[in-house]
C-alpha positions in Angstrom: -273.7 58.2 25.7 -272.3 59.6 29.0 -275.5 61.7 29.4 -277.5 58.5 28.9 -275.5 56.1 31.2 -275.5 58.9 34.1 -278.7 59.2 33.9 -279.5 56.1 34.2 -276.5 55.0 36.5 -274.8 52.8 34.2 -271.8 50.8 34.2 -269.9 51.9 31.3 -266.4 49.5 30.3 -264.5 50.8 27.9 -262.6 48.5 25.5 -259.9 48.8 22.8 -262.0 47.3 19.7 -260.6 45.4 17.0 -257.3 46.5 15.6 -255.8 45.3 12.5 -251.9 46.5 12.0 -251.3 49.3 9.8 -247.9 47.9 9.2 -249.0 44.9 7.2 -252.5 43.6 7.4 -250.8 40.6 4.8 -248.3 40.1 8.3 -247.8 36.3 8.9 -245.3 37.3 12.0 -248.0 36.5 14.6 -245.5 37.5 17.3 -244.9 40.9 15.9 -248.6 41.5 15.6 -249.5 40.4 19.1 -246.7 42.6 20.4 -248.0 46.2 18.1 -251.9 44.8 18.9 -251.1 45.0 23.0 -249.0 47.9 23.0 -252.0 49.5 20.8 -254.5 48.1 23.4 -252.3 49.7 26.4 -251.5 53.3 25.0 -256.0 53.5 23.9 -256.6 52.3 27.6 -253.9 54.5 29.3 -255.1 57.9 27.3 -258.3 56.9 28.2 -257.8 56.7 32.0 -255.7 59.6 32.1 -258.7 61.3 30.3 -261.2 59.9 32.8 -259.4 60.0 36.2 -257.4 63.5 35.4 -259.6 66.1 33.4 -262.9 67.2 34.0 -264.5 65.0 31.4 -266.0 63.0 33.9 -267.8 65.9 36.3 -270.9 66.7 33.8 -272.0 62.6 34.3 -271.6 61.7 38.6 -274.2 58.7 37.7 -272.0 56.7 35.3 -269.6 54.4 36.6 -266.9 54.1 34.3 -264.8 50.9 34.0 -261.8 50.3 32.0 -260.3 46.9 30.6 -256.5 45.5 30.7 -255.7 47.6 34.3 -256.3 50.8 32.7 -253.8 50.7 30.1 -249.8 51.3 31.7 -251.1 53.3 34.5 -249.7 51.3 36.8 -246.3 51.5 35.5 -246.7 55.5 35.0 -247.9 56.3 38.1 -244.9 56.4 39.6 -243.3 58.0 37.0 -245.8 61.0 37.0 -245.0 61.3 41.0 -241.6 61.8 40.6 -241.9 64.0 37.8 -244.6 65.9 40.0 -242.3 66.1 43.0 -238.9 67.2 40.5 -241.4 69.8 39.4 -242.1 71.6 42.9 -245.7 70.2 42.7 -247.4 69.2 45.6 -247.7 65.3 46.7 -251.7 65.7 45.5 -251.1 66.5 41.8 -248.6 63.7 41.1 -251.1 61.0 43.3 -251.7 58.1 40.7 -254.7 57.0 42.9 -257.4 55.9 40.9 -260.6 57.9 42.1 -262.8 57.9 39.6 -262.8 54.9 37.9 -262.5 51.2 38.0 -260.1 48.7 36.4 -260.2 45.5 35.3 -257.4 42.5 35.8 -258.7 39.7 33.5 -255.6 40.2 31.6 -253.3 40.6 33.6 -250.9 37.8 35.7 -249.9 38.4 39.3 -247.1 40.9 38.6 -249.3 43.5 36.6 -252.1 43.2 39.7 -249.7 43.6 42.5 -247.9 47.1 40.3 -251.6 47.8 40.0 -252.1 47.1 43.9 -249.1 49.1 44.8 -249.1 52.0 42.8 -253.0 53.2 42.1 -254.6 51.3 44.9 -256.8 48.7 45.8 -259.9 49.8 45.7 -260.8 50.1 42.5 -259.5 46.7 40.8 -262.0 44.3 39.3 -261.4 40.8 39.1 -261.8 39.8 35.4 -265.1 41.6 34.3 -263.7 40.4 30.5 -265.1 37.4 31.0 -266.5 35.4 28.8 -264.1 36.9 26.4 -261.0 36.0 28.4 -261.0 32.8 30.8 -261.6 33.8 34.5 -259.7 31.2 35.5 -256.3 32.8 35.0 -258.1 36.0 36.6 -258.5 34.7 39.6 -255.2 32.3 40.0 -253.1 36.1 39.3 -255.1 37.6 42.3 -254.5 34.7 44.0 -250.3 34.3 43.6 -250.3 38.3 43.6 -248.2 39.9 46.2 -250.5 42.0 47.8 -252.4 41.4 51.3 -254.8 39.2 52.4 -257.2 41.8 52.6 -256.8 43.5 49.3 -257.0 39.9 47.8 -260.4 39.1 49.7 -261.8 42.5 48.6 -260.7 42.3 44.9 -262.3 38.6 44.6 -265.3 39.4 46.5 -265.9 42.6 44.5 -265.9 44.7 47.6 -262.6 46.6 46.2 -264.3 48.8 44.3 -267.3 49.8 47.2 -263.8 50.5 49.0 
């Protein structure tokens, strides 16, 4: 599939698919299912972009683009985390960088907090506004870039789609 895409310069986006709990598929606690189905969603999506952005998975196929849903998983959140864990380790500024080089991210579900630790911590220039549309409402896309506490700038380029030519 990778082969094919870079090839042909596709736009790959990678999505969790469905995921039934292996708890209780009987379950009738909807709010305990919602809870295990996103943390499911955001572990897939983090492994995922630590696979694409940090290994050399992605050197054989320079034509694909490759585009991840739900901010890349916790990414944001880790990013930090893997800096100072980089810097207790002696390692240089470089190899604990959570910069997002490779690949994109998407913020359809995510509310203004998530975009601005997304903003902050892997950069601006690869965020997508909502790209899950139809699926999710772009609507609530674009009002979380829009009460996000990030700069004018990075706002205009992430709802104008020139973050990720950035």
């Amino acid at each position: 599939l990778f082969a094919t895409a870079s090839r042909l310069g596709a736009h790959l986006f990678i999505h969790p698919g469905a995921w039934q709990s292996p708890y209780d598929p009987a379950a009738s606690d909807e709010t305990a299912i919602i809870r295990r189905r996103a943390v499911r969603f955001q572990n897939d999506l983090t492994a995922a972009a630590l696979t694409f952005e940090h290994t050399a998975f992605l050197d054989p196929y320079p034509g694909a683009t490759v585009h991840l849903a739900n901010l890349g998983g916790t990414l944001a959140l880790l990013a930090e985390r893997i800096a100072l864990t980089a810097e207790r380790m002696g390692l240089t500024p470089e190899q604990g960088d959570g910069r997002l080089r490779r690949i994109l991210i998407d913020s359809a579900s995510f509310g203004p907090g998530g975009l601005a630790l997304a903003v902050a911590n892997l950069g601006p220039n690869r965020l997508l506004l909502g790209r899950d549309s139809p699926a999710l409402p772009l609507a609530p896309a674009i009002a979380a870039v829009t009460a996000a506490v990030i700069n004018e700038d990075e706002r205009r380029a992430i709802l104008t789609g020139r973050a990720a030519k950035g």
